[in-house]
GUMITI-972581 format. One record per residue (C-alpha): residue in one letter; x, z, y. Coordinates in pm, 1 decimal. Layout:
A,X,Z,Y
...
This chain:
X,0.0,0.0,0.0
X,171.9,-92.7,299.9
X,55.1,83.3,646.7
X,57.6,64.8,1017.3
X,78.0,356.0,1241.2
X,117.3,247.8,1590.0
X,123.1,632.2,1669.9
X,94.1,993.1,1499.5
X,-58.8,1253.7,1552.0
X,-418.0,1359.5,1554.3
X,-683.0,1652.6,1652.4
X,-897.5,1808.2,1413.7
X,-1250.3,1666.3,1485.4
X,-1511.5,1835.8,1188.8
X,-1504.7,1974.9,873.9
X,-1372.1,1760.3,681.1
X,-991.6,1782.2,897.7
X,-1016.6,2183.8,797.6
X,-729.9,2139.1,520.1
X,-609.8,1762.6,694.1
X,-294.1,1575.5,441.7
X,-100.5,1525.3,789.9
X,-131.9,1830.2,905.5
X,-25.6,1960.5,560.8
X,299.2,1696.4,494.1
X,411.6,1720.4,816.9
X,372.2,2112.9,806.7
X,672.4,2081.3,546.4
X,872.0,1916.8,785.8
X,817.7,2138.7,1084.0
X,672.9,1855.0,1262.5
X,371.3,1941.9,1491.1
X,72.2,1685.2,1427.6
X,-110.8,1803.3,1743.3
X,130.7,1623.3,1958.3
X,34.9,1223.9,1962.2
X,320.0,1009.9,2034.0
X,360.6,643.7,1955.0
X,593.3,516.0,1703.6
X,907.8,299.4,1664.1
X,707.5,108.7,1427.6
X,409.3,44.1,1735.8
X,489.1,-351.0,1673.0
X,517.9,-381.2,1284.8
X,299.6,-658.4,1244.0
X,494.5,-887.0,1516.6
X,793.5,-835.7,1348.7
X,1001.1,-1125.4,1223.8
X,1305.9,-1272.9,1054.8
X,1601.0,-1445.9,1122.8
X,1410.4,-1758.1,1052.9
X,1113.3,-1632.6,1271.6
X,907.3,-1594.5,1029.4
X,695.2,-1253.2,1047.5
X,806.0,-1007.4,796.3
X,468.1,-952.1,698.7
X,315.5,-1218.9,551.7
X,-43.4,-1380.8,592.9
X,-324.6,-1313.1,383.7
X,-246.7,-925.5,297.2
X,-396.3,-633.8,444.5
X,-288.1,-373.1,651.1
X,-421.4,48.4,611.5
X,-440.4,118.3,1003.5
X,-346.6,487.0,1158.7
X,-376.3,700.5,802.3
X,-90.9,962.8,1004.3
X,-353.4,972.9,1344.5
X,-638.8,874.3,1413.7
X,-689.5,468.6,1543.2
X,-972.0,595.4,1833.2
X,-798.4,957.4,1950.8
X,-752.4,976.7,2310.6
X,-402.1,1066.5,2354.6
X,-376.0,666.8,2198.1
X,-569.7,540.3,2502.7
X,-279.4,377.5,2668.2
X,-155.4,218.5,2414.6
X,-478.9,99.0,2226.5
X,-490.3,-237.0,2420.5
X,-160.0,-347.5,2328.4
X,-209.9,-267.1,1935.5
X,-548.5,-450.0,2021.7
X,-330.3,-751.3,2127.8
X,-92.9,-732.8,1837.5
X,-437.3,-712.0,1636.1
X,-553.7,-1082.2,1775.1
X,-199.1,-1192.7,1774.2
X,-219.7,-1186.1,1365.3
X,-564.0,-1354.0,1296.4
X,-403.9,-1440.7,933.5
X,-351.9,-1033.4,810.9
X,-652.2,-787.9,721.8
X,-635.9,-473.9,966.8
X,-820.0,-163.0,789.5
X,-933.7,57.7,1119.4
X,-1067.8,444.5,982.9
X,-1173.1,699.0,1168.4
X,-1393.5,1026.0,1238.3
X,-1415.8,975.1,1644.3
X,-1702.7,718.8,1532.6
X,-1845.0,845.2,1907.8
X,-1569.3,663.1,2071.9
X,-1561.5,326.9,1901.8
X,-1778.2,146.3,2118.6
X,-1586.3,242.1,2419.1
X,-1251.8,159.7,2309.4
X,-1287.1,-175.3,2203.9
X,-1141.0,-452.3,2339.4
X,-1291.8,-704.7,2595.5
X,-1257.6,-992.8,2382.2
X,-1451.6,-783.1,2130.8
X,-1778.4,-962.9,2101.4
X,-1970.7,-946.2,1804.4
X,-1623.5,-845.8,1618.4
X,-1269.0,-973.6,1495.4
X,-1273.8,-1169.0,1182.7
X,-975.5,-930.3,1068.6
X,-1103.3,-612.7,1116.5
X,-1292.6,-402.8,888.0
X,-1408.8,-119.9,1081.8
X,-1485.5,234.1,860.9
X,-1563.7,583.1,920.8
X,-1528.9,852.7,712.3
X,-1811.2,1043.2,609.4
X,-1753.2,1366.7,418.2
X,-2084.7,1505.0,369.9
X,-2438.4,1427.1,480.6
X,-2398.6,1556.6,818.8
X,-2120.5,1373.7,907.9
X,-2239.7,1027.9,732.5
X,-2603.4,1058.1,929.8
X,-2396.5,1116.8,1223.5
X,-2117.1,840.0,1166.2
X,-2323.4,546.3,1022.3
X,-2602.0,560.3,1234.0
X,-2297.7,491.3,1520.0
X,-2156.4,262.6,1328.4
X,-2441.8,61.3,1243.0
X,-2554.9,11.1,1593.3
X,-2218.9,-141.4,1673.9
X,-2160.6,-507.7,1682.2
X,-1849.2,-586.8,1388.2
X,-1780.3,-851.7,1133.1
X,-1667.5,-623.1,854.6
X,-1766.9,-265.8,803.9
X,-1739.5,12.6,547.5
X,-1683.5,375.0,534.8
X,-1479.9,638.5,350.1
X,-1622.1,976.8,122.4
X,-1289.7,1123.6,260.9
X,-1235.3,1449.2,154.0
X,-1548.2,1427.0,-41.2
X,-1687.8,1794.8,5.0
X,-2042.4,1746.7,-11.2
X,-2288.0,1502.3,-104.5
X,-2382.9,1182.9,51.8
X,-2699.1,979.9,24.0
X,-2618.7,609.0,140.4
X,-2917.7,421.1,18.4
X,-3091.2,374.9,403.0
X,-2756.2,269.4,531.2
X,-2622.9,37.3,257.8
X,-2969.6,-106.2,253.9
X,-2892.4,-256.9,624.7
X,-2686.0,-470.6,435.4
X,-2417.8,-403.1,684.8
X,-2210.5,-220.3,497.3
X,-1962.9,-427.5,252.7
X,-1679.2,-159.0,116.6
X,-1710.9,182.2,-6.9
X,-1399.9,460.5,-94.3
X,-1421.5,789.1,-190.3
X,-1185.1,1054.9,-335.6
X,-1151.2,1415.2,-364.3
X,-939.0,1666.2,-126.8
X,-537.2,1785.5,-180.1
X,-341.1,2034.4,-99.3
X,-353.7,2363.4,67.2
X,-734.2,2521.5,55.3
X,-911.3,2220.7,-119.2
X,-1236.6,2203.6,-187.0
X,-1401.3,2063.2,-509.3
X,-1547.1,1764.4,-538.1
X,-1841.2,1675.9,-762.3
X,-1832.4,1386.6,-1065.9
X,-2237.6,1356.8,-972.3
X,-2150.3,1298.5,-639.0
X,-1884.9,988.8,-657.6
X,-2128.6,898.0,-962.2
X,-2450.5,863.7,-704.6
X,-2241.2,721.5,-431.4
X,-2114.0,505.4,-722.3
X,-2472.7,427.9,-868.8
X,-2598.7,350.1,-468.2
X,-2334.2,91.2,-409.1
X,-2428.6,-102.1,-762.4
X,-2766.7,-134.7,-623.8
X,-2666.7,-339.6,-323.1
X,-2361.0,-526.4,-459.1
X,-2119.3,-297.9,-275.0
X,-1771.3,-265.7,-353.9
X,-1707.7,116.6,-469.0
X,-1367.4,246.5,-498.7
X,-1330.4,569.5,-624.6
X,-955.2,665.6,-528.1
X,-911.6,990.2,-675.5
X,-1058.4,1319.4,-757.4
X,-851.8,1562.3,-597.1
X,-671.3,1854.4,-646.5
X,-1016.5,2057.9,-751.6
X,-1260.3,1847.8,-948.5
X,-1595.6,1984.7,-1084.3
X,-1773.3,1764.2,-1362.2
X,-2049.0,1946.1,-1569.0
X,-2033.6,2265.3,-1413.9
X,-1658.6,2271.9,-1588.7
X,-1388.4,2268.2,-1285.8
X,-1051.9,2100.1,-1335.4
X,-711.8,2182.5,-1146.8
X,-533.4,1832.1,-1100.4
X,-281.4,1944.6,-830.6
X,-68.3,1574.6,-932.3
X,-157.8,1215.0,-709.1
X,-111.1,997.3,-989.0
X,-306.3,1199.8,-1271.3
X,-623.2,1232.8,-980.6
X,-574.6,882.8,-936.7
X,-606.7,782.0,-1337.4
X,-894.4,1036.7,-1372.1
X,-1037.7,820.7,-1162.7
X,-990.9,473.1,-1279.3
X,-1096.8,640.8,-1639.5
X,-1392.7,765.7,-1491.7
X,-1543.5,399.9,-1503.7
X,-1665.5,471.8,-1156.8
X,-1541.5,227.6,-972.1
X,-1762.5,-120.4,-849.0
X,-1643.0,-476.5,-771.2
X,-1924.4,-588.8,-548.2
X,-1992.5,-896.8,-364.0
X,-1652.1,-1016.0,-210.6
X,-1560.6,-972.1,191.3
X,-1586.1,-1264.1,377.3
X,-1248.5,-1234.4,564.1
X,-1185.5,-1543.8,795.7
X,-801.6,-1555.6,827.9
X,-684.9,-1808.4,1044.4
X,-327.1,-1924.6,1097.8
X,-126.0,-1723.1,1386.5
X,56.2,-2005.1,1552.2
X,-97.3,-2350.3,1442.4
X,193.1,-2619.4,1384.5
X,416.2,-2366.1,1334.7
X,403.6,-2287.4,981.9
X,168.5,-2307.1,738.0
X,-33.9,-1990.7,600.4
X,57.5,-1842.4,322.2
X,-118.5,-1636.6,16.9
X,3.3,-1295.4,0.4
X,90.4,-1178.8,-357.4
X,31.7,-892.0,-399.4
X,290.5,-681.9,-564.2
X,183.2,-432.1,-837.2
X,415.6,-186.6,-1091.2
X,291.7,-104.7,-1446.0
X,141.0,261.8,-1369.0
X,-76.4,22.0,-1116.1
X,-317.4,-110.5,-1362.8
X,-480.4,218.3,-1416.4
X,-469.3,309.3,-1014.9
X,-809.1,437.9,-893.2
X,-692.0,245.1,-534.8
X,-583.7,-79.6,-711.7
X,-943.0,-256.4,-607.7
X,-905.8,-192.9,-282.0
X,-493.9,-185.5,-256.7
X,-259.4,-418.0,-78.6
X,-20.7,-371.0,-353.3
X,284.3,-170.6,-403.7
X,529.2,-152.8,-78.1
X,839.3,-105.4,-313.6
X,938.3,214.6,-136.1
X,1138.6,307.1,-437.1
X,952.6,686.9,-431.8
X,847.8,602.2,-798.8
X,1233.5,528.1,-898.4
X,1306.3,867.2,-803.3
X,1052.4,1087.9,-994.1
């Protein structure tokens, strides 16, 4: 999986930041998350080569902000130039996710219109509350590509009313890690799961997190890649109706677009994110465990 953070840092919003990853990892490395700043990596997507080619190739996909949130307002000055490195790489999928739904609408960009052809726009929703409150925003604003995330899943979420709209074309879910997590619930992925069959919805459950309940019977699953095959075993998972994504080429008569092949290791096939995964960034963390 191969992501973008233009800047870190982030504020906890609701309930669902109480026990927040960031917060957590960067915790260990005595790194305060409160403080947004932007990164050295702010123009990773208009990188190139020697050759001038980009380094990242059209066609893939690219997770947007997962250390900070893509709408918090420390970003605001520097939201309009990652909104112009956005446009200026119509051939690569940019995956925006966030919990300041309440700010969207605001912060998009002039050219917005009814939506960039390479943005999927999500919010999270990790209970009822926050999925009434975050979908009903969401749904009322004008984008190509939409979805949301059950992200950390710590209470249960009826989605019939809003996948019915139709708008709606991805689903994710998984459970919560580290410090303090909360369970999550096999029947809820499996309604969440059952929901998104009924409208041809793509349903990726990720994984079940550190504390996972199933038939009253709770399990401790404190390692990534075991949540992760639990999972993918779990038969949960739904490959719905495909997303429309209208790539175009970045700089016509330049170079021809190409299909990104996506690169995947052998512990990949039985990934709860390999349905909705870019492929494997070669980082080399898996060479060293």
């Amino acid at each position: 999986m191969i992501i973008w953070n233009p800047w870190h840092g982030c504020h906890k919003v609701s309930e669902g930041c109480q026990h927040c990853y960031m917060y957590f990892l960067d915790g260990k490395r005595g790194i305060d998350t409160s403080k947004i700043y932007r990164t050295e990596n702010f123009n990773l997507p208009v990188q190139r080569r020697r050759d001038g080619r980009f380094k990242l190739p059209s066609g893939m996909q690219l997770y947007v902000g997962l250390s900070t949130d893509f709408f918090v307002e420390e970003a605001d000055e520097w939201r309009e130039e990652a909104w112009r490195i956005i446009r200026q790489r119509p051939d690569i999928i940019f995956r925006l996710l966030t919990k300041r739904a309440n700010r969207i609408k605001d912060c998009l960009p002039k050219d917005w219109g009814d939506g960039y052809e390479n943005v999927l726009l999500q919010v999270t929703t990790e209970n009822q509350k926050r999925a009434d409150e975050r979908l009903t925003i969401l749904l009322d604003i004008p984008a190509k590509h939409k979805g949301f995330m059950a992200a950390p899943f710590i209470g249960e979420v009826d989605a019939e009313e809003y996948l019915a709209t139709g708008q709606i074309e991805e689903v994710l879910c998984g459970g919560e890690n580290y410090d303090g997590a909360r369970p999550c619930h096999y029947e809820w992925v499996k309604k969440l799961s059952d929901q998104c069959r009924q409208f041809d919805v793509t349903f990726d459950f990720i994984e079940t997190g550190t504390v996972f309940v199933k038939e009253g019977k709770t399990y401790c699953i404190p390692d990534k890649r075991t949540q992760s095959l639990q999972a993918f075993r779990s038969g949960l998972s739904y490959k719905g109706k495909d997303i429309d994504f209208k790539l175009t080429n970045p700089e016509p008569g330049f170079f021809e677009m190409e299909a990104y092949p996506p690169f995947f290791r052998e512990h990949c096939k039985t990934c709860g994110s390999r349905m909705t995964c870019n492929g494997c960034s070669n980082c080399g963390n898996c060479d060293k465990e």
